[in-house]
C-alpha positions in Angstrom: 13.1 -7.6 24.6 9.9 -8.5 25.8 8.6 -12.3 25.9 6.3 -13.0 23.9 3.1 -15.5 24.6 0.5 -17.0 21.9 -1.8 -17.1 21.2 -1.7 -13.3 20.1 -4.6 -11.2 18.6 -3.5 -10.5 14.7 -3.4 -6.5 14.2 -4.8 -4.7 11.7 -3.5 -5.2 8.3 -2.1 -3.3 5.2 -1.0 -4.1 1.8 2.5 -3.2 2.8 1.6 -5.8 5.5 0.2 -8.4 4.0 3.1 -7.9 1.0 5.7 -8.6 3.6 4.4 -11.6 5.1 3.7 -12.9 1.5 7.4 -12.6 1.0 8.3 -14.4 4.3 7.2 -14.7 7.6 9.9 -14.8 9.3 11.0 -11.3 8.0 7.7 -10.0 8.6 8.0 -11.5 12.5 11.4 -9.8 12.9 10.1 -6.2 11.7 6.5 -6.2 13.0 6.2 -8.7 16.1 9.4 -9.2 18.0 10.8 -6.1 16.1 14.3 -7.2 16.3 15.1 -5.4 13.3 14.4 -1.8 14.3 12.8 0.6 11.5 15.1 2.6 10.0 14.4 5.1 6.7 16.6 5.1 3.7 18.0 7.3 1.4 15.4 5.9 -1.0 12.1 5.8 1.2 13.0 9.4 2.7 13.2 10.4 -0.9 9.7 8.9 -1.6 8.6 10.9 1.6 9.1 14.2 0.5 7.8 13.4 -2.7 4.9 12.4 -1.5 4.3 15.2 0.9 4.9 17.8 -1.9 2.4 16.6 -4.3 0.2 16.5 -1.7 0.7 20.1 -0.7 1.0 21.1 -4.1 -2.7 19.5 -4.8 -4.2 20.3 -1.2 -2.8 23.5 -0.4 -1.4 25.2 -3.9 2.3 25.3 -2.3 4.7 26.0 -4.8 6.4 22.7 -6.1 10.0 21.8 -5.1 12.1 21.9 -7.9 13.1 18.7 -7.3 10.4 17.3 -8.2 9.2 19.5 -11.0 9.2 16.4 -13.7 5.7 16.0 -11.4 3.8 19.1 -12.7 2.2 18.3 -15.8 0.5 15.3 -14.6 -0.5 17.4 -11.1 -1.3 20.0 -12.8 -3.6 17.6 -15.3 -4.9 15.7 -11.9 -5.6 19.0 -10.2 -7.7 20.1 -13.1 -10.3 17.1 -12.5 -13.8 18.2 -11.1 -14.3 17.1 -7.6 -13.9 17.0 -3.6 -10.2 16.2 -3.5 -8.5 13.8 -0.2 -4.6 13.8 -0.1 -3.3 11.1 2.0 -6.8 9.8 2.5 -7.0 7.3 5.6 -9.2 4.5 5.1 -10.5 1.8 7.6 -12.4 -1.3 7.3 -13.9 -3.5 9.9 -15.6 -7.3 9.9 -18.9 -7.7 11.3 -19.6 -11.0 10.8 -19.5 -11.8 6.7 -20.2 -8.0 6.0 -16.9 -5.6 5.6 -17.7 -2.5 7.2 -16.3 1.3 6.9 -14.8 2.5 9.9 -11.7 4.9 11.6 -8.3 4.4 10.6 -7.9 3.8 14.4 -11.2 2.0 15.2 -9.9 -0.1 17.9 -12.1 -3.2 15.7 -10.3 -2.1 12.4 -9.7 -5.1 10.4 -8.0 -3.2 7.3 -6.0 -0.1 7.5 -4.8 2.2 4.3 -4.0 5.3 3.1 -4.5 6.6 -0.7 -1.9 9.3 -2.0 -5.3 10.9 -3.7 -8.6 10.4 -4.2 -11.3 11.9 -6.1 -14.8 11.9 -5.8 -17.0 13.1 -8.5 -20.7 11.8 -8.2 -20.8 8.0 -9.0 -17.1 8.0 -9.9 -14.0 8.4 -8.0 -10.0 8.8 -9.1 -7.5 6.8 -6.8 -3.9 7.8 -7.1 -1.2 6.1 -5.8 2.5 8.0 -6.9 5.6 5.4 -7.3 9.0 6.6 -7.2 10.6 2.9 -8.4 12.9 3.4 -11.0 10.8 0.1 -12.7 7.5 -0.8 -13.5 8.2 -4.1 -15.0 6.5 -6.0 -12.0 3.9 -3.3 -11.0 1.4 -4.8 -8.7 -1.9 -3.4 -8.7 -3.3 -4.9 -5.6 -2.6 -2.0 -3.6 -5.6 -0.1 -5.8 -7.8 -3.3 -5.3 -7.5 -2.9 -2.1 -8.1 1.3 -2.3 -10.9 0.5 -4.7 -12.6 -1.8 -2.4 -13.0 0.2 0.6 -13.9 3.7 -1.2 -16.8 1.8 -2.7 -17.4 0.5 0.7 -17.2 4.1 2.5 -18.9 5.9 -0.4 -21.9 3.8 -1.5 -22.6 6.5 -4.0 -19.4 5.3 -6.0 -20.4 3.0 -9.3 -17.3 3.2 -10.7 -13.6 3.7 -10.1 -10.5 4.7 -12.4 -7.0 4.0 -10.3 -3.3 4.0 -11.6 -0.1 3.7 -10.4 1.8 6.4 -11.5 5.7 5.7 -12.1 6.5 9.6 -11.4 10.5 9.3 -11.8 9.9 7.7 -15.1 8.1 10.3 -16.4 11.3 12.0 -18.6 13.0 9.1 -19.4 14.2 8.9 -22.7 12.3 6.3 -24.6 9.3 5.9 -21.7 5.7 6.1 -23.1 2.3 6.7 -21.0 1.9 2.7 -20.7 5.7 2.7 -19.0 4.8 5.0 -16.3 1.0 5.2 -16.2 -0.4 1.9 -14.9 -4.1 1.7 -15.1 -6.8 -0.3 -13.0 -10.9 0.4 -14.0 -13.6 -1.2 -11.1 -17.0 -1.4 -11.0 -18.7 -2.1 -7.6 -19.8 -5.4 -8.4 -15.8 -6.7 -8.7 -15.1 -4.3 -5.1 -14.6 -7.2 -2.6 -12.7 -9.9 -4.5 -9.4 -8.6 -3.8 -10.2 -9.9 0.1 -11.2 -13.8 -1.2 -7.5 -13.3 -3.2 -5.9 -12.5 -0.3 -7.6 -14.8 2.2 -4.7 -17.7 2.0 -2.3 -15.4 3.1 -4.7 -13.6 5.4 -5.5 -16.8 7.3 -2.1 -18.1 7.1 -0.9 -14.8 9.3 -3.9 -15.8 11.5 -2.4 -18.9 12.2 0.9 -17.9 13.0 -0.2 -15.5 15.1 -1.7 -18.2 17.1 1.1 -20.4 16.9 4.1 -18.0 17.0 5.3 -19.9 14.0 6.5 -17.6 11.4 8.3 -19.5 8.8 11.0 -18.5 6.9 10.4 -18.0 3.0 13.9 -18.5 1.4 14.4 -16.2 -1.8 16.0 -14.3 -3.6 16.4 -11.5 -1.1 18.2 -13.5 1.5 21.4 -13.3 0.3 22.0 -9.5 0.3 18.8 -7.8 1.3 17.5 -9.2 4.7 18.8 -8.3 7.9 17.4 -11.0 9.8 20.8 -12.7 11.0 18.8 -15.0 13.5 17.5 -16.9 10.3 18.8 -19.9 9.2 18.8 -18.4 5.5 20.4 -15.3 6.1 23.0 -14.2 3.7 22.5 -17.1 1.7 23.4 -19.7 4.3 22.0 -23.2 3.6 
């Protein structure tokens, strides 16, 4: 492995990111700095890929669903219906020039922000973000992934007044006893609200900063030490006190 020397230029960020580093910094160091702890896809997450990818073609291209996943085709099918210009997978990128956030490539080599929306529509002064979840919960949905979606489409498209995002909780569409409100988490923004979602992140934002600096990541002991973290060079791994 590599040595690494600080201080070190902070990448780009994500809400996958930044959602890791909220939950410790030390685990986010081990996966996406010294990457001691190689990537590896499970069962689950390559599951949530070929979801993903056959909504998309099933929306983009018209490809005949995979049976699979045919619990998906009423709300496609309602989705698909909207009037429009359709994105699948839409890359977005944001940039900081001085105070001012700024639309750029997903690859910009000055990006500041990097994400991708499952789908979004635009449709004159409004847009649709869509953002499907295969969890098999949406107890603890967090919507700051569509603040963050919602923000830089009004930033790309100045045209865009007004946003309508969800979450949709695709697996628990046929569950016996789900409603709409189980499955179908909603988020409204007007452009006025676009950029607060950056002043709510900013602690953590600047926190990373510093670490990247310093090469102090901190562990985060919780509850996902004890089983779910494969960090063994931590001082918390496994539970250990």
């Amino acid at each position: 492995m590599a040595e690494l020397s600080w201080p070190m230029k902070p990448p780009a960020w994500s809400y996958s990111s930044i959602s890791l580093y909220k939950t410790c910094p030390k685990k986010y160091y081990a996966e996406r700095v010294s990457k001691e702890i190689p990537y590896t896809e499970s069962e689950a997450q390559r599951y949530g890929t070929e979801l993903h990818l056959a909504a998309e073609e099933y929306i983009r291209d018209g490809k005949p669903l995979d049976p699979r996943f045919g619990f998906m085709l009423p709300i496609l099918d309602k989705l698909a219906s909207k009037p429009g210009v359709f994105h699948c997978e839409m890359k977005l990128g944001l940039k900081k020039e001085g105070d001012r956030y700024v639309s750029c490539e997903f690859f910009d080599k000055d990006v500041w922000f990097r994400g991708v929306a499952d789908l979004v529509i635009l449709c004159g002064d409004k847009a649709y973000i869509v953002d499907y979840k295969t969890g098999k919960s949406s107890r603890y949905a967090d919507t700051t992934q569509l603040d963050l979606m919602a923000a830089a489409i009004f930033i790309k498209y100045p045209q865009v007044k007004k946003i309508y995002a969800a979450l949709i909780f695709v697996v628990l569409i046929t569950r016996e006893g789900m409603t709409e409100d189980d499955w179908f988490i909603r988020a409204n923004y007007d452009r006025d609200m676009a950029l607060a979602v950056f002043s709510k992140l900013y602690p953590h934002l600047e926190q990373r900063s510093q670490s990247y600096d310093t090469g102090v990541f901190n562990p985060n002991p919780n509850g996902l030490c004890k089983a779910w973290c494969a960090v063994s060079s931590c001082p918390h791994h496994g539970g250990r006190r």
